[in-house]
N, C-alpha and C positions, 0 to 999 in steps of 0.2 A: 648384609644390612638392607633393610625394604627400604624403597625408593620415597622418597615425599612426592606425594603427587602436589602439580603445581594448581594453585587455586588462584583465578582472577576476579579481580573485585570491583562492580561497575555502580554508583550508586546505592551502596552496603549490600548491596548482593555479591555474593560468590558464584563462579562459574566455575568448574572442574578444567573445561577445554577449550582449545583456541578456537575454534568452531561458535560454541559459544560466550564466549568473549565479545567475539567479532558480530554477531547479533545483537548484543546486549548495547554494542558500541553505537550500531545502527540506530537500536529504539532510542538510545539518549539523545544522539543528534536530530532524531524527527522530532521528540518533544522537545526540548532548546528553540526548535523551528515555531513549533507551535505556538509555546510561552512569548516568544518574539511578536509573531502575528495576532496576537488575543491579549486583549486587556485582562487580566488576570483580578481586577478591583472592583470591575464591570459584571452585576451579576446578571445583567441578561447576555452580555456576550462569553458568560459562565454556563448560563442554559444552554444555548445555540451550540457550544464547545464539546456539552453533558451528551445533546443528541446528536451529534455526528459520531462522536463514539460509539455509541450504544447500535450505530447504525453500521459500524464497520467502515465509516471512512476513513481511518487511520489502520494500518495492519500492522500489530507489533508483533514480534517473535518472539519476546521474552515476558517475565512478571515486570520487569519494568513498563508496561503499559498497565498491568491494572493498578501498579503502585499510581500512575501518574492520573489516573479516571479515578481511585481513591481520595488525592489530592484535591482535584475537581469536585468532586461530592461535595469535601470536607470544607472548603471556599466559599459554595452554595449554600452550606449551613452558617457557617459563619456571618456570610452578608445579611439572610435571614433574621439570623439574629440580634445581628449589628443593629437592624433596621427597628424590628421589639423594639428594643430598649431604648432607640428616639421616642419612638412613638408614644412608651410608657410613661418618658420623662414629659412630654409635653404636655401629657394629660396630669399627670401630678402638678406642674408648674400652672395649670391650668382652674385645678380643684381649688390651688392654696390661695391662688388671686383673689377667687370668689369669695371665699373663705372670710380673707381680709377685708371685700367689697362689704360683706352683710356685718362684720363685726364694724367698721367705720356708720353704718346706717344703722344700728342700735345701740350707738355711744352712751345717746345723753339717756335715754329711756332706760340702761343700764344702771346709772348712775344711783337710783335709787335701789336699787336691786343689791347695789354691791355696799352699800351703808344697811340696809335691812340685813345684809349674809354677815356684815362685821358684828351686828348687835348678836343674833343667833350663834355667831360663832362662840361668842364671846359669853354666853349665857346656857347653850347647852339647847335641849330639848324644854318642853313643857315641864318635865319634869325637875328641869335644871341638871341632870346629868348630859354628859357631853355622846356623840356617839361617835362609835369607832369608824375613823376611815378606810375606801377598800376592804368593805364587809365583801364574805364569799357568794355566790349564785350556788347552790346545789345544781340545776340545774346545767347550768352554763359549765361548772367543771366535769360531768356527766356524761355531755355533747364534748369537750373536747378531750378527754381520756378513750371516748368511742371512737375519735378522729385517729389517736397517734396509735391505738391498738390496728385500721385499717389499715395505717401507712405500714405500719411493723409486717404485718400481714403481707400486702404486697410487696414489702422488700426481700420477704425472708423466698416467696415465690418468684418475684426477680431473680434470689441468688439461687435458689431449687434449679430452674429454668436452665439461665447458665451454663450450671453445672455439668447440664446433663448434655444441653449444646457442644460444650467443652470434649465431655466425654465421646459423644457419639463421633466426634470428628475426630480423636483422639482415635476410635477404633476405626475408623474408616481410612486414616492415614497408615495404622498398623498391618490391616487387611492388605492394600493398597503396597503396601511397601512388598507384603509379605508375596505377594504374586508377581510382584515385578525384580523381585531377589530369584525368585524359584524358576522363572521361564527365563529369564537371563542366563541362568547358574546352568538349564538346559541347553539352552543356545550352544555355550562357551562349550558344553559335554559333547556334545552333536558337533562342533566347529572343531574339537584337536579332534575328534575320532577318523573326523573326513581331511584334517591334513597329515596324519598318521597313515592311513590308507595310501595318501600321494605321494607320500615318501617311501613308502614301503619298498623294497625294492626283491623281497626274498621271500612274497607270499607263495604258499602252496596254492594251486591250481587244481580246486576237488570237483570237476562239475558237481558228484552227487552233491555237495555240501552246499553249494552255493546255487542261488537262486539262476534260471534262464528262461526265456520265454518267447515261445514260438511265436511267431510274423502269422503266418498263414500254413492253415493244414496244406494247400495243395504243394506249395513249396519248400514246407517244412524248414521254411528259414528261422535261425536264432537270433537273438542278441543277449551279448553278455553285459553284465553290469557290471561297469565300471570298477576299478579295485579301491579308488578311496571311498566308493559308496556303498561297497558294502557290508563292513562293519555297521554303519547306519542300518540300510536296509534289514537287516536281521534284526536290531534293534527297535525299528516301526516298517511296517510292511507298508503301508502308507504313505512313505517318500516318495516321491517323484524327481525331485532335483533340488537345483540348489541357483538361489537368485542371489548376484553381488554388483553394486553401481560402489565402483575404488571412490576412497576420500569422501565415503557418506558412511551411515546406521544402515542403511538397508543390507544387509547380510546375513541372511538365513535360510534354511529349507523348506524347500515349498513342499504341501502333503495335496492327497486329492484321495477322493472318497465320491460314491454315487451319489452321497447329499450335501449339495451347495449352503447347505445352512450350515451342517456341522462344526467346521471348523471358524465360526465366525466369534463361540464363544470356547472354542476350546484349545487348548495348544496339543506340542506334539505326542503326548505325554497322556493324549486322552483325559486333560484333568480338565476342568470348568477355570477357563480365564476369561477373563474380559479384553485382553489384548488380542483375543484370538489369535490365527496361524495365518500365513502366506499363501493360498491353496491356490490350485489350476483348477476349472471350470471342471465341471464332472463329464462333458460330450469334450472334452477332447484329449487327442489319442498321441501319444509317444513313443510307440510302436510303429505307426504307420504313421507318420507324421501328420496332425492335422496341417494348414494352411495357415494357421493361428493360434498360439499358446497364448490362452488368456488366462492371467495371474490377476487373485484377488488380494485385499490387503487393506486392515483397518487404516483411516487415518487418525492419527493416535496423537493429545494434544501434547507427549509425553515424548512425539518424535521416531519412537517406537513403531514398527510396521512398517506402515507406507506411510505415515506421520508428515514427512518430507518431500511426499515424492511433488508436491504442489510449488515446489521449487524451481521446479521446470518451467511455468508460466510465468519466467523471466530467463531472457534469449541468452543472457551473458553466463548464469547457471548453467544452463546446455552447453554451452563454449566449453563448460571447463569438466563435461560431465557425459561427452556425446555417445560414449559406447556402456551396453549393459552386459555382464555376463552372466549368463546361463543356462547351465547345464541339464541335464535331463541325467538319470542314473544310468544311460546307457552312453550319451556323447556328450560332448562340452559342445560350448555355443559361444560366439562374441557377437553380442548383438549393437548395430547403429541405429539412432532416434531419427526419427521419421516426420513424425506429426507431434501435437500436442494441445489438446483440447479440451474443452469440458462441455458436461453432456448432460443428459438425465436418463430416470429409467419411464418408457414409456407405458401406457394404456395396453393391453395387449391387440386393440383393436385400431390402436393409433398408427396411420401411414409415417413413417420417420426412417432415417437411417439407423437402427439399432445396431451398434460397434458389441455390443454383446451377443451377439446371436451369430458376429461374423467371425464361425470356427473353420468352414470349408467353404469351397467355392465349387461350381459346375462346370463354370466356363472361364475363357481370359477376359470376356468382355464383363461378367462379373466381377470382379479379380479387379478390372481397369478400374467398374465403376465404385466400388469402393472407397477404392484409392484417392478417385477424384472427391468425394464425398469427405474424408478424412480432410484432403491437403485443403479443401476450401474453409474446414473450422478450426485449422492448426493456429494456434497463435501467430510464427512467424517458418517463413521459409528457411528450410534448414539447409534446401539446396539434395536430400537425399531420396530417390524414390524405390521403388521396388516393381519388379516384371512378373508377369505370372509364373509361378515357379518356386519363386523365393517365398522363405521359413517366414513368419513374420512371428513378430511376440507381442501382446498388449499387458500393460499394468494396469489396472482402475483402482481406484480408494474414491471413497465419501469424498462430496464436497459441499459445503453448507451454506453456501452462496444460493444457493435455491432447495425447493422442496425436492429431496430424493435426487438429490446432484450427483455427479461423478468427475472426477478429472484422471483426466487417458494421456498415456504414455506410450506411443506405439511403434519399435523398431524394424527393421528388417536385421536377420542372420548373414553374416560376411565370413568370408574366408579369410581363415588364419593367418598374419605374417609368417 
């Protein structure tokens, strides 16, 4: 019998996992906080509310934030309109006053008026026939048959419009689904092959069969690749490893290719995604170990990728998150967090410390100064450093807090318990 998966429900949203739950828990308690502090009947401290939203001074994690800046809209229209419709009534109570003012100041001068309309009435035409009242305008029903054909007109183009709104978001969602079922459904393919391999315990051993690759001609040293990676590896030549941070999404294969664009729109699979893939920088080397494995990865608002990895830039996230692992197809890795910052991509003619350009080093005073250049933009002190010597690994993903942002995640390699 299939399991029911359990679904939690925060504000008529559904959440799949306790993970997010526990987000959605959060946004409803910071808007509670909000609705508390803000006059919610007050439509200019509804504006003031509209643009600190729109500004990112509130950070929510779920839809329950746009639900709640929908609201806010909706409040703003409301008041708007509220407002109308005084204004319209005071003009109307305004019109009828006068109205009654000029009918009281042509009372008496009437008075003849309305003994001469009773005789008339009462007598007809010159001719002594009467005439019909609410005779029609040609005219005037001409001009308003023109009116309700325009309005027809633009409702039927209102609901054309719609329609196609409707639709195109209808396929965009379909699309959308359909990419993110297929690199998923890969993932999951890629993830039993490589805990099938670490289970293994009775593979044959075919050098010719299986891939090896020499260090250095003078040497002629090997390395072999791993046995749960290579099932993988023969399946994409293009693997390099494999990136997992426990009790997060981040869990997948990292590829790498001589061009840093490629895999930004493509997964493993060489198909065109928008989620892109996990890749290592193309200068660095896992043969000869560079000094720094630098791992790319979309941030993805779907969580997906490095989606999450912005998590870090709260101390108490890192507490419960401090070590990353990852492997290379030839050794495993346990890696501890380091630093934690955020950064941009510079001018190529701009003096700055570029954390992407730092694959190797020359020297230890290099190497120090770094180090010291990292610990001084890290958010908070984690207490953990690194000596010349030590593996080191950096994450980056987007960050949108400025133009051409980045936020960096940067460990040192530790010995195994």
């Amino acid at each position: 019998m299939a399991q029911t998966q359990k679904v939690f429900v925060v504000e008529g949203r559904q959440f799949r996992t306790q993970r997010d739950y526990a987000r959605a828990e959060r946004d409803k308690e910071l808007i509670e906080k909000i609705r508390r502090e803000t006059d919610m009947q007050d439509k200019a401290e509804l504006e003031k509310l509209k643009a600190d939203l729109k500004k990112g001074k509130y950070e929510f994690l779920t839809l329950l934030g746009q639900d709640f800046q929908d609201e806010v809209d909706e409040l703003i229209h409301n008041a708007v309109a509220s407002n109308g419709k005084r204004s319209s009534k005071s003009g109307k109570t305004a019109k009828t006053s006068a109205k009654k003012t000029k009918n009281h100041e042509n009372r008496n001068s009437g008075d003849a008026g309305t003994v001469r309309g009773k005789a008339d009435a009462g007598h007809g035409g010159p001719d002594g026939t009467k005439e019909k009242p609410g005779k029609d305008d040609p005219a005037q029903d001409a001009a308003v048959m023109e009116e309700l054909k325009r309005r027809e007109k633009r409702r039927r183009l209102t609901i054309a419009l719609c329609s196609l709104i409707a639709v195109c978001s209808l396929g965009y969602f379909v699309i959308y689904s359909y990419f993110d079922y297929r690199t998923n459904s890969a993932y999951d393919e890629l993830s039993n092959l490589k805990d099938q391999g670490a289970k293994s315990q009775t593979a044959v051993q075919n050098s010719a069969a299986q891939p090896q690759f020499t260090l250095d001609e003078e040497t002629a040293e090997t390395k072999e690749v791993l046995e749960e990676y290579k099932s993988l590896l023969n399946k994409n030549q293009k693997l390099i490893g494999w990136i997992k941070i426990a009790d997060t999404n981040i869990d997948y294969p990292v590829m790498q290719t001589s061009d840093n664009e490629y895999y930004l729109d493509h997964n493993i699979s060489q198909e065109y995604d928008k989620n892109g893939s996990v890749f290592m920088d193309k200068d660095c080397d896992v043969l000869k170990p560079s000094t720094n494995f630098i791992l790319y990865g979309h941030h993805m608002k779907s969580g997906q990728m490095f989606g999450d990895l912005d998590e870090y830039s709260r101390e108490s996230y890192y507490e419960k998150h401090p070590y990353i692992q990852f492997d290379t197809i030839y050794e495993k890795g346990t890696y501890q967090v380091m630093y934690v910052f955020r950064s941009h991509v510079y001018s190529e003619g701009e003096i700055a410390f570029k954390y992407y350009q730092f694959i190797d080093v020359n020297s230890e005073q290099e190497f120090d100064s770094y180090m010291q250049e990292m610990a001084q933009m890290s958010y908070y002190d984690t207490g953990v450093t690194a000596e010349y010597g030590d593996q080191l690994l950096t994450l980056s993903t987007c960050d949108y807090q400025e133009k051409d942002g980045r936020f960096v995640v940067v460990a040192k390699k530790i010995a195994e318990e």
